[in-house]
C-alpha positions as CSV (number, residue, x, y, z in Angstrom):
1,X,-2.6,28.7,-13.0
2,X,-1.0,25.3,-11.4
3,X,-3.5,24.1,-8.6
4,X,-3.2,20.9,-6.6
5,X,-5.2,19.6,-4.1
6,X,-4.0,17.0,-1.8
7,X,-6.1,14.7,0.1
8,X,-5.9,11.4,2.1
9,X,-3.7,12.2,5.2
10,X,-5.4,11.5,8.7
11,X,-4.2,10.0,12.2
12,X,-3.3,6.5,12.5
13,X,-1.1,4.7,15.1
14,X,2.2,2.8,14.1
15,X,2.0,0.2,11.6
16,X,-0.9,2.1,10.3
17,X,-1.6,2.4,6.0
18,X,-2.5,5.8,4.4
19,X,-3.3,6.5,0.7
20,X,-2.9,9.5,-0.2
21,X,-3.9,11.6,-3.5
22,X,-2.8,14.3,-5.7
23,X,-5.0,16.0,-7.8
24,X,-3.3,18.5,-10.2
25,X,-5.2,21.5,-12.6
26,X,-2.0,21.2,-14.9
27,X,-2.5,21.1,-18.6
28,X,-0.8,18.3,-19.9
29,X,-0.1,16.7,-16.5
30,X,1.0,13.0,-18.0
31,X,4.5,15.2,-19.4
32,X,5.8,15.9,-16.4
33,X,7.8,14.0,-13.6
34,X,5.9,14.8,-10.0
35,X,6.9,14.0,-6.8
36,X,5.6,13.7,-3.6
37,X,7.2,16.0,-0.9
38,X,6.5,15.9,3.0
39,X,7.4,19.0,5.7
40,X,8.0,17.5,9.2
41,X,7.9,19.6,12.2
42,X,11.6,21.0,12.9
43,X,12.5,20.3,9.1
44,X,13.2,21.2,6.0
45,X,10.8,20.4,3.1
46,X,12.2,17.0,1.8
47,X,11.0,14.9,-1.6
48,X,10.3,11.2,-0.4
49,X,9.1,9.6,-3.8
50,X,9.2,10.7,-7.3
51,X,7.6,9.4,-10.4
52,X,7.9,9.9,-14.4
53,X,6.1,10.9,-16.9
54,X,5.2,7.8,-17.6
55,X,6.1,6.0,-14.6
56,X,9.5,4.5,-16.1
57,X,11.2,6.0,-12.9
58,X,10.3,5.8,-9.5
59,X,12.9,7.0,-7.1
60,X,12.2,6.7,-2.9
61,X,14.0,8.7,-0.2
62,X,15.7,6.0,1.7
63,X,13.3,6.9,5.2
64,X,10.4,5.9,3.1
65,X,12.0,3.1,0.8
66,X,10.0,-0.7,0.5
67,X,7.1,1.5,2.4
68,X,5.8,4.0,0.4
69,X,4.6,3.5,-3.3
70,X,4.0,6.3,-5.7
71,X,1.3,6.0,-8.7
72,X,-0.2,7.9,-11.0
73,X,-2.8,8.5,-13.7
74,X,-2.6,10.8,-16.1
75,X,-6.1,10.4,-17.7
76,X,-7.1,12.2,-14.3
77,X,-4.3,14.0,-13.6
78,X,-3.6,12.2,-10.1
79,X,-0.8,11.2,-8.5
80,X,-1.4,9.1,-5.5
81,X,0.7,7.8,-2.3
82,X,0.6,4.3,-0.7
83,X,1.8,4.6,2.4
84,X,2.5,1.2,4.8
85,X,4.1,0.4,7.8
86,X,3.7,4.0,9.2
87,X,6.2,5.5,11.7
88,X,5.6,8.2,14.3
89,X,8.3,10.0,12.3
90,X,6.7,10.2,8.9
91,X,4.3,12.6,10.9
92,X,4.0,15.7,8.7
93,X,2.2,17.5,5.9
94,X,2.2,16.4,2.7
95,X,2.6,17.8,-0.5
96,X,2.5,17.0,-4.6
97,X,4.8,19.5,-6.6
98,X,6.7,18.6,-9.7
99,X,10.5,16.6,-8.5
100,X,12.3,19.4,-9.0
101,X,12.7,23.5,-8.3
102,X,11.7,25.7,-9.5
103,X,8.2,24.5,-8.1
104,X,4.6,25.1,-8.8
105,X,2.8,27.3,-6.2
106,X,2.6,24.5,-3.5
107,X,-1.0,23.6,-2.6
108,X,-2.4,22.8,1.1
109,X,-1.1,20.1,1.7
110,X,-2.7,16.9,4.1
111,X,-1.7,16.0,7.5
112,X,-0.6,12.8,8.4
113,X,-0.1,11.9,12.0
114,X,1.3,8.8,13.3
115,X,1.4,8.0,16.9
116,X,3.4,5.1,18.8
């Protein structure tokens, strides 16, 4: 069964860095495109970056775009989030999920919280 446990998230004020990792129980992990989603309060679940297989393609939400950088390593079946120039409105919980539905069974998720 598809397990991921996310880790990483904390409070930091405005301007702030966060890295934040994925680790995945998916047999043959390094096939699959992954993405990193987030759930802010009063919105929908949105996908902010998503990554290859192989890390050929690396796609960014705009909101997150020349801030965030998505990684990975297969070998360890860990995806990972860079996070820079925080905002108060990247607050949220974050996710790890494959980039597209249907999804995994979504894991716990880590808090982020970014204050002004």
């Amino acid at each position: 069964q598809v397990h991921f446990v996310e880790s990483g998230g904390g409070s930091v004020q405005a301007g702030g860095s966060l890295t934040l990792s994925c680790t995945a129980s998916i047999p043959s992990f390094g096939i699959y495109a992954m993405g990193w989603h987030r759930q802010r309060p009063g919105h929908e679940r949105e996908l902010v970056a998503q990554i290859t297989a192989l890390s050929g393609t690396i796609v960014y939400a705009d909101s997150v775009k020349g801030r965030f950088t998505i990684s990975r390593d297969n070998a360890k079946s860990t995806m990972y989030l860079q996070m820079n120039h925080l905002k108060p409105e990247d607050t949220g919980v974050y996710f790890c999920n494959r980039n597209w539905d249907p999804f995994w069974n979504w894991g716990q998720g880590t808090q982020v919280t970014v204050s002004s």
